[in-house]
C-alpha positions as protocol buffer text, in pm:
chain_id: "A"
residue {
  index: 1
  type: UNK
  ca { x: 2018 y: -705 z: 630 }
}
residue {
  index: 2
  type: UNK
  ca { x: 1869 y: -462 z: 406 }
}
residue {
  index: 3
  type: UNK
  ca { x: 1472 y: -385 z: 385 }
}
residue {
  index: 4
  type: UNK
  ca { x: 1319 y: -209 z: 103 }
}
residue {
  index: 5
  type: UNK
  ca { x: 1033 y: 10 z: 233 }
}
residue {
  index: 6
  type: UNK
  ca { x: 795 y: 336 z: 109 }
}
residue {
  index: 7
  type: UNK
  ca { x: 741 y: 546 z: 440 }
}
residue {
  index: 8
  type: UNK
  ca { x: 384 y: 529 z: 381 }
}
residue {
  index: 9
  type: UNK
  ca { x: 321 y: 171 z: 330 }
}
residue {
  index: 10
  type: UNK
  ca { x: 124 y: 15 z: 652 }
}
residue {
  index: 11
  type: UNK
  ca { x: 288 y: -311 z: 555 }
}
residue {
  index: 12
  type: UNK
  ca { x: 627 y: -215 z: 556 }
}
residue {
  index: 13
  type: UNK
  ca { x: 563 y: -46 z: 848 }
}
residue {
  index: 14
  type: UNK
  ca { x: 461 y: -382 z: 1018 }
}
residue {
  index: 15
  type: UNK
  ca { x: 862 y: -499 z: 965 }
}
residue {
  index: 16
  type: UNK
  ca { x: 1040 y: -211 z: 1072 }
}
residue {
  index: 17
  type: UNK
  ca { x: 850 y: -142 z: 1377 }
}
residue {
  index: 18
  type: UNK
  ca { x: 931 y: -567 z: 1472 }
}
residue {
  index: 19
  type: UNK
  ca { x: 1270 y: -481 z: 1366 }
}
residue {
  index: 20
  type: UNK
  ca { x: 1315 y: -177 z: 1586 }
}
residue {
  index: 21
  type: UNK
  ca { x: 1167 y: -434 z: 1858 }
}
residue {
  index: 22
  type: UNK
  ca { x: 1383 y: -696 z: 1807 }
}
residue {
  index: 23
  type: UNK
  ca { x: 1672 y: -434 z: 1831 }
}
residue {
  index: 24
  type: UNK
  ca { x: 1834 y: -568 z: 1549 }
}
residue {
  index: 25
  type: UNK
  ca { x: 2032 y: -313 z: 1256 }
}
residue {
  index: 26
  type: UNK
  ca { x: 1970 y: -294 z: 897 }
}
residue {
  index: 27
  type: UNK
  ca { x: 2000 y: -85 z: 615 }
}
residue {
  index: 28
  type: UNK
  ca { x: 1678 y: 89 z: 516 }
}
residue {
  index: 29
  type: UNK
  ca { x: 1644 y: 152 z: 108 }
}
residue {
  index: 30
  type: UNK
  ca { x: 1345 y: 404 z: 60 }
}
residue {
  index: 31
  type: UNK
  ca { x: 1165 y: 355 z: -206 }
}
residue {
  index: 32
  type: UNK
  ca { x: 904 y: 572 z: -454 }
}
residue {
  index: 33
  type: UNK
  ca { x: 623 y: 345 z: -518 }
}
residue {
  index: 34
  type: UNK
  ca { x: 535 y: 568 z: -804 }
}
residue {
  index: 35
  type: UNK
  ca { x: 882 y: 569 z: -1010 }
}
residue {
  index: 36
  type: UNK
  ca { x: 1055 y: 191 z: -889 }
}
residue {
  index: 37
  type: UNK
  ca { x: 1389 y: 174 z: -941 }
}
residue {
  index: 38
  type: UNK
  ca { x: 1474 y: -85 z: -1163 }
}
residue {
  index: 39
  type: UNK
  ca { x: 1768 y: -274 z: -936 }
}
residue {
  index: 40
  type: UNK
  ca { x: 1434 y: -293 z: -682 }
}
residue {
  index: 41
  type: UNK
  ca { x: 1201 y: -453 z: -945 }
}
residue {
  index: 42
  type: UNK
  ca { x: 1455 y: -714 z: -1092 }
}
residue {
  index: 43
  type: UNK
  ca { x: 1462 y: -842 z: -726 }
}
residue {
  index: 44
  type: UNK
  ca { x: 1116 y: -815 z: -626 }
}
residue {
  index: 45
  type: UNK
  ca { x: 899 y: -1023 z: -803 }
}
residue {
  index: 46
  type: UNK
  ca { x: 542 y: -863 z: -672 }
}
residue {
  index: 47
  type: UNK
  ca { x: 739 y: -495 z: -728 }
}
residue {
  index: 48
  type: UNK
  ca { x: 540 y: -407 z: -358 }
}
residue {
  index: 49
  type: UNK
  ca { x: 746 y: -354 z: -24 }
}
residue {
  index: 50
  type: UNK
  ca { x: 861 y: -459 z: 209 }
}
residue {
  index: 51
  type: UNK
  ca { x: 1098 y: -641 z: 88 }
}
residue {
  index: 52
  type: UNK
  ca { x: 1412 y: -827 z: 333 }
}
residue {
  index: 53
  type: UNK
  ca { x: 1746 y: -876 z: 210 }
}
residue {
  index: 54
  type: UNK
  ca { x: 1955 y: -1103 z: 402 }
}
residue {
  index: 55
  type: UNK
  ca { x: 2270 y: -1174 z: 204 }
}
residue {
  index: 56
  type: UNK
  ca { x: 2169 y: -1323 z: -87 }
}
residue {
  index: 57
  type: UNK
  ca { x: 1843 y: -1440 z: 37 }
}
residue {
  index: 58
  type: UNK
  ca { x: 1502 y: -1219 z: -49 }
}
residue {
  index: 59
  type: UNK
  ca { x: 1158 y: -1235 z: 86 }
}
residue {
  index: 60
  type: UNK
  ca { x: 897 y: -1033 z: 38 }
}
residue {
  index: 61
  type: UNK
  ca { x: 506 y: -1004 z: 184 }
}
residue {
  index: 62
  type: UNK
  ca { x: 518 y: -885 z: 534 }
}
residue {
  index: 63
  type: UNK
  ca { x: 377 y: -1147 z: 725 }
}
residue {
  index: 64
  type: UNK
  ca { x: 572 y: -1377 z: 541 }
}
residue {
  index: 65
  type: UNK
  ca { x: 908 y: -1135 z: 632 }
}
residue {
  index: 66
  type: UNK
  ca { x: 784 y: -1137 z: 1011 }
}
residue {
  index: 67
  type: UNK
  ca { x: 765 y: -1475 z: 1062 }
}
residue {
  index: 68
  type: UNK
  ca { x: 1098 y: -1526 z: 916 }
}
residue {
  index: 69
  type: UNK
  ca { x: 1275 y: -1244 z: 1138 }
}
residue {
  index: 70
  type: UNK
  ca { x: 1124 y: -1371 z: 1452 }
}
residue {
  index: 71
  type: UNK
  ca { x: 1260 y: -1694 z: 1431 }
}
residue {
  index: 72
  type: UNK
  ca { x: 1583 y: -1571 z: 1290 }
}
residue {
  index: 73
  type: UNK
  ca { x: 1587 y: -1383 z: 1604 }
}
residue {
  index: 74
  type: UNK
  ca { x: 1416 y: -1624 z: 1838 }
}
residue {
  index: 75
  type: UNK
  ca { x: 1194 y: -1391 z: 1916 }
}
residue {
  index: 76
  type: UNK
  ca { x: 1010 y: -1611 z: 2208 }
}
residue {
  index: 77
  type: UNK
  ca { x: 693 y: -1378 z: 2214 }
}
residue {
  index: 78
  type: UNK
  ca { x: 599 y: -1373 z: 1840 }
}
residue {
  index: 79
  type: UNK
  ca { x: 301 y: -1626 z: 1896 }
}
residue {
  index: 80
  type: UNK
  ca { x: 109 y: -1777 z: 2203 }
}
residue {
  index: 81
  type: UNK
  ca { x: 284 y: -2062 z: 2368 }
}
residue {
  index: 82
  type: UNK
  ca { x: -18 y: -2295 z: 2293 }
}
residue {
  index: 83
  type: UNK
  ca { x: -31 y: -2449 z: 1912 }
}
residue {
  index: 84
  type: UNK
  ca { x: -391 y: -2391 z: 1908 }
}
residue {
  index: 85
  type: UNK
  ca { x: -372 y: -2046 z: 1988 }
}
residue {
  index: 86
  type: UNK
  ca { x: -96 y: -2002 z: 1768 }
}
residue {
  index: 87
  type: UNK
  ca { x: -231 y: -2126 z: 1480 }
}
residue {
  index: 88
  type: UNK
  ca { x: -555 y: -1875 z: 1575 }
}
residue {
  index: 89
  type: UNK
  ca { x: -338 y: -1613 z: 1553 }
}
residue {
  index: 90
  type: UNK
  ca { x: -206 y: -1714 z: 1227 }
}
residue {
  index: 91
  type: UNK
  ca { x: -547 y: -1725 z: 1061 }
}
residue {
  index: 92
  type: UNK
  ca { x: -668 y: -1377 z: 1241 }
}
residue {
  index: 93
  type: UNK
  ca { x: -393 y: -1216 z: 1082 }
}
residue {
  index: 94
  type: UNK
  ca { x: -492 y: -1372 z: 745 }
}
residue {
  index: 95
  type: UNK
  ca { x: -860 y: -1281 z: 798 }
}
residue {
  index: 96
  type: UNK
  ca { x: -803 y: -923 z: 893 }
}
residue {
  index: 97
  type: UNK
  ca { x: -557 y: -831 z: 567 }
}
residue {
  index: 98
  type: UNK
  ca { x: -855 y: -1057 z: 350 }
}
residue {
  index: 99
  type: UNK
  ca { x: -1149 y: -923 z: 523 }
}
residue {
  index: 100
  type: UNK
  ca { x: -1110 y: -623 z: 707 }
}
residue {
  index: 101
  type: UNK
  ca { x: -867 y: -436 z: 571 }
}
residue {
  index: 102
  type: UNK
  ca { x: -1010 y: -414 z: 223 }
}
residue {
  index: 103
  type: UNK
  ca { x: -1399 y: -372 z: 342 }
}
residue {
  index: 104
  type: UNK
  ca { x: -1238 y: -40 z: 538 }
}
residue {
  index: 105
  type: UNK
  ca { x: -1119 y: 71 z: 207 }
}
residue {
  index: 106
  type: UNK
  ca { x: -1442 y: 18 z: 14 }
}
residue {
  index: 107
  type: UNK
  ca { x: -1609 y: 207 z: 325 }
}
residue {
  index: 108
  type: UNK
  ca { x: -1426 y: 504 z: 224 }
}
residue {
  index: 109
  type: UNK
  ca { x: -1669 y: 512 z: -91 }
}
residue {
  index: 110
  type: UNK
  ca { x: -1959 y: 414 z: 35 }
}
residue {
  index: 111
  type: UNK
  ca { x: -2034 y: 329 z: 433 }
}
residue {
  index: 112
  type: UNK
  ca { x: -2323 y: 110 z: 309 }
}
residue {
  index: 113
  type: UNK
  ca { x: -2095 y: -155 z: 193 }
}
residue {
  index: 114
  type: UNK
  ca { x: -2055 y: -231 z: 514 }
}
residue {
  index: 115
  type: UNK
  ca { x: -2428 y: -248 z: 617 }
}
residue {
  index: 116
  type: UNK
  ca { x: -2503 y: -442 z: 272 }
}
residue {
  index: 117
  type: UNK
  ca { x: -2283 y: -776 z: 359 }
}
residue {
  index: 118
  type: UNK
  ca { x: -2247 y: -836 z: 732 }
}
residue {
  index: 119
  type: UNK
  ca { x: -2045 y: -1130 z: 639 }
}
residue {
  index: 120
  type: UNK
  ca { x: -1792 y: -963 z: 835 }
}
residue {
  index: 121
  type: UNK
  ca { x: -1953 y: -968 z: 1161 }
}
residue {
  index: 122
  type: UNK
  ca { x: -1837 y: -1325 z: 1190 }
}
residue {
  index: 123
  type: UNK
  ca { x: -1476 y: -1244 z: 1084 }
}
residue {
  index: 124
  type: UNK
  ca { x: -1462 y: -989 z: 1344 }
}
residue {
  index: 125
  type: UNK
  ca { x: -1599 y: -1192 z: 1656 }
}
residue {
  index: 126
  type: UNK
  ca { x: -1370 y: -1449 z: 1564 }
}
residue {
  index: 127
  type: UNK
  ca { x: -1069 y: -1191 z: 1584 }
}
residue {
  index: 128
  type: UNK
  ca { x: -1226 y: -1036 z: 1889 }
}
residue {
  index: 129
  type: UNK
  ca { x: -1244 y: -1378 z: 2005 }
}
residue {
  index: 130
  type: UNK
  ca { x: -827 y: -1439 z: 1922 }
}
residue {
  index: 131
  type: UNK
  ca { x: -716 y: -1144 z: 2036 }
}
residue {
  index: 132
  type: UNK
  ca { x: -851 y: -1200 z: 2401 }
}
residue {
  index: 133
  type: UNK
  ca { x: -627 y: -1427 z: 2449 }
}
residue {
  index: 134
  type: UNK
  ca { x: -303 y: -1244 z: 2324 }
}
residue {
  index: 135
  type: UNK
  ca { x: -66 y: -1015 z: 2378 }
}
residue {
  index: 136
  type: UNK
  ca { x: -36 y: -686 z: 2194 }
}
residue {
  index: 137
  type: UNK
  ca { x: 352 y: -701 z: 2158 }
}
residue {
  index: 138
  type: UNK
  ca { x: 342 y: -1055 z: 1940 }
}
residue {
  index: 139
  type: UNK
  ca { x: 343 y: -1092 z: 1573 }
}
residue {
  index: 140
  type: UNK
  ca { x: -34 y: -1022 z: 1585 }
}
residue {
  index: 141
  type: UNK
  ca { x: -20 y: -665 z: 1746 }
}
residue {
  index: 142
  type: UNK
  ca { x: 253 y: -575 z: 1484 }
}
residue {
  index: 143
  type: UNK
  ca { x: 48 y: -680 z: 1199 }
}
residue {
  index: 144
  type: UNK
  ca { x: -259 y: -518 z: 1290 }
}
residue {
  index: 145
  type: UNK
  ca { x: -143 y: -184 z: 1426 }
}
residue {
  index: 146
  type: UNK
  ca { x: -34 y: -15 z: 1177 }
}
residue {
  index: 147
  type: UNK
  ca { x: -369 y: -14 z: 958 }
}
residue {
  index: 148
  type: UNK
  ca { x: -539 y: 23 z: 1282 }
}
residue {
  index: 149
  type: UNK
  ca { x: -381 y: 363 z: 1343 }
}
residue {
  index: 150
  type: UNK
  ca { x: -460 y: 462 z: 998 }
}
residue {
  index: 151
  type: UNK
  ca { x: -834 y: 375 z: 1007 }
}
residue {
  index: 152
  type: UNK
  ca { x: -874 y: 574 z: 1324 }
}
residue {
  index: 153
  type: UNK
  ca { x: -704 y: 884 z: 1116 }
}
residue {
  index: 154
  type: UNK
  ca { x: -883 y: 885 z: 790 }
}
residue {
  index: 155
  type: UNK
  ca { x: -1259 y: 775 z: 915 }
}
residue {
  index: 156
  type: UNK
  ca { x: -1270 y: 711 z: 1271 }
}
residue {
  index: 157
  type: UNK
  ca { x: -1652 y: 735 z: 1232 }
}
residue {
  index: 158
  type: UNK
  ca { x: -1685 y: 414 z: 968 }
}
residue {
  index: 159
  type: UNK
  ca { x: -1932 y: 198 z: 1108 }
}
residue {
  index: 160
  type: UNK
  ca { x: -1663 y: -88 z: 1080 }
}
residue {
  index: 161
  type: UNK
  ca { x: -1383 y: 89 z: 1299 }
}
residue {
  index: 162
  type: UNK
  ca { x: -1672 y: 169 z: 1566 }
}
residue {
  index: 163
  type: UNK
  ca { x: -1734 y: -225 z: 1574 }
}
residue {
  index: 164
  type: UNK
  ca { x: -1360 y: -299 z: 1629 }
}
residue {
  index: 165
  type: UNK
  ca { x: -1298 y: -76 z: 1838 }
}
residue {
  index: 166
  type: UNK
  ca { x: -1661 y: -192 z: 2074 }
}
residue {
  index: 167
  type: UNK
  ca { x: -1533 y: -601 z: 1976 }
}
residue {
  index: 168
  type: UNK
  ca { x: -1132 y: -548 z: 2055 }
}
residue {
  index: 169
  type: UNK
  ca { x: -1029 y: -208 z: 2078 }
}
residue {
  index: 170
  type: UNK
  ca { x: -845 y: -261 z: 2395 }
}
residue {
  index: 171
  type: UNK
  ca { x: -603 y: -514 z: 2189 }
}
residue {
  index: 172
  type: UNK
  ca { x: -586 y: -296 z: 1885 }
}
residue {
  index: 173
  type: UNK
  ca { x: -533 y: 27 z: 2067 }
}
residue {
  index: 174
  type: UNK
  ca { x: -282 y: -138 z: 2270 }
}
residue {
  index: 175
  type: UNK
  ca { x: -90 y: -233 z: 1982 }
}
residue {
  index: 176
  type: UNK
  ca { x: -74 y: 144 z: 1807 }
}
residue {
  index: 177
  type: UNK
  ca { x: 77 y: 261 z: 2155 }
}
residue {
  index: 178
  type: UNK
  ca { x: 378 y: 23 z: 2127 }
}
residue {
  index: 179
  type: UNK
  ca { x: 688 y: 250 z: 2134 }
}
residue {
  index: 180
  type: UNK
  ca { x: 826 y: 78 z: 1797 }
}
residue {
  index: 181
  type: UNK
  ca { x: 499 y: 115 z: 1588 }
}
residue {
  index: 182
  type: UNK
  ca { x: 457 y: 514 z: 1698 }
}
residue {
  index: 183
  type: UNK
  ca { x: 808 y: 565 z: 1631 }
}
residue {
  index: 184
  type: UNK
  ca { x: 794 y: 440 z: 1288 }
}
residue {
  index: 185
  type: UNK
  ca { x: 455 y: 590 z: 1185 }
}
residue {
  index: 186
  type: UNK
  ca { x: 478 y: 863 z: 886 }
}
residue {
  index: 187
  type: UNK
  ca { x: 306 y: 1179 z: 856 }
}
residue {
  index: 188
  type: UNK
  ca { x: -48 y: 1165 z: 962 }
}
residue {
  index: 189
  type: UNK
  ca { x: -155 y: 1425 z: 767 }
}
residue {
  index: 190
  type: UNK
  ca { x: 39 y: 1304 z: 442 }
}
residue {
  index: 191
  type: UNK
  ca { x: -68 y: 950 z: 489 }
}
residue {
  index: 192
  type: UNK
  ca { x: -422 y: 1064 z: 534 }
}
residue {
  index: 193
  type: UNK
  ca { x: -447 y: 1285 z: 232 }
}
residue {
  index: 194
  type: UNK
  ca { x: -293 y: 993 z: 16 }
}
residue {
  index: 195
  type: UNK
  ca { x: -553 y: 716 z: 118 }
}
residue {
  index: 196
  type: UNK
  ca { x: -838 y: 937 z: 89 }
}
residue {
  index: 197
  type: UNK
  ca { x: -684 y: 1025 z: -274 }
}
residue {
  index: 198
  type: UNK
  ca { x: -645 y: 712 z: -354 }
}
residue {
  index: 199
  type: UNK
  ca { x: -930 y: 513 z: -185 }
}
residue {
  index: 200
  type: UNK
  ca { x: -1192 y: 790 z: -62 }
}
C-alpha cells in the first residue's frame, strides 16, 4: 500500500495515525500541496490527500480511506457493536467535518460568527451526546483528533473549543493522547503559523 500525504494535513493525519494502529506497513509519498506533482494529480481526481494506493486500486477522502482500511484489516473496534450507535457515529463524524470544523475556521476571523448562528449548539449536543457512548480508539476518535489538537494550538480560547471541550472534552482529549495520533502530529509551531496564515 502506498498513501499520499502533506505532513500538515489534519486529514491525512487521520489515516496514518489508524494505520500506525492497525500496525500495518506502507509506503508514505510526501507531498507539497503547493507545487503537486503531476503523477499525483493524474491519479487523484480531488488533487487533496490523503490518498490510498492499494495495487491498482485508489481512494481518496479520509473517512472514506478509513472505513475501507478497517475492514480490510478487520479492525473489530472501528465502530460500536450496536447498528444504531454505529450509524451515530457515522453521522457525528459527518457533522463535525460539515459543521464544526469549518465554523472553527471562520472563528479565526471573527469569534462573533460563532455567537451570530448558534445553529451549532444542536450539532454539538448531538456529538456530545454520540461520543458518550464510544470509545476514543474507534474510527470516531481518529477522525476527530487530529483537528481537535490543532484547535487547542491555534485558539484554545474560541468560544467554540471552550464548548467542546465543557460538552465532550473528555472524549476528544482522550483521542489526541492516543500514542498513534501524537506520534504522527507535525510541528506545532509550523502547523500553527500556517493555519493562522491561511485562515486567521
Amino acid at each position: 500500500m502506498r498513501l499520499y500525504f502533506a505532513p500538515g494535513c489534519p486529514y491525512a493525519q487521520r489515516t496514518r495515525a489508524l494505520l500506525a494502529a492497525l500496525n500495518e506497513a506502507f509506503d508514505a509519498v510526501e507531498i507539497d500541496l503547493s507545487n503537486k506533482p503531476p503523477e499525483f494529480l493524474a491519479k487523484s481526481p480531488t488533487g487533496a490527500v490523503p490518498m490510498l494506493e492499494d495495487g491498482d486500486f485508489v481512494l481518496f477522502e479520509s473517512a472514506v480511506v478509513n472505513e475501507y482500511l478497517a475492514e480490510k484489516f478487520a479492525w473489530k473496534d472501528a465502530y460500536a457493536p450496536d447498528v444504531k450507535q454505529r450509524a451515530r457515529e457515522r453521522l457525528a463524524m459527518r457533522r463535525f467535518d460539515d459543521v464544526l470544523v469549518p465554523l472553527f475556521f471562520r472563528a479565526l476571523k471573527d469569534d462573533g460568527a460563532v455567537e451570530a448562528n448558534k445553529s451549532w449548539e444542536k450539532e454539538l449536543a448531538y456529538f456530545a451526546d454520540v461520543v458518550r457512548e464510544s470509545k476514543p480508539r474507534s474510527l470516531l476518535g481518529f477522525h476527530v483528533a487530529t483537528h481537535w489538537v490543532r484547535m487547542k494550538w491555534v485558539k484554545p480560547s474560541s468560544p467554540l473549543v471552550m464548548a467542546m471541550q465543557r460538552a465532550a472534552g473528555t472524549f476528544l482529549d482522550a483521542a489526541a493522547a492516543l500514542p498513534e495520533v501524537v506520534h504522527t502530529l507535525p510541528d506545532r509551531e509550523a502547523t500553527t503559523k500556517a493555519i493562522l496564515t491561511r485562515f486567521g
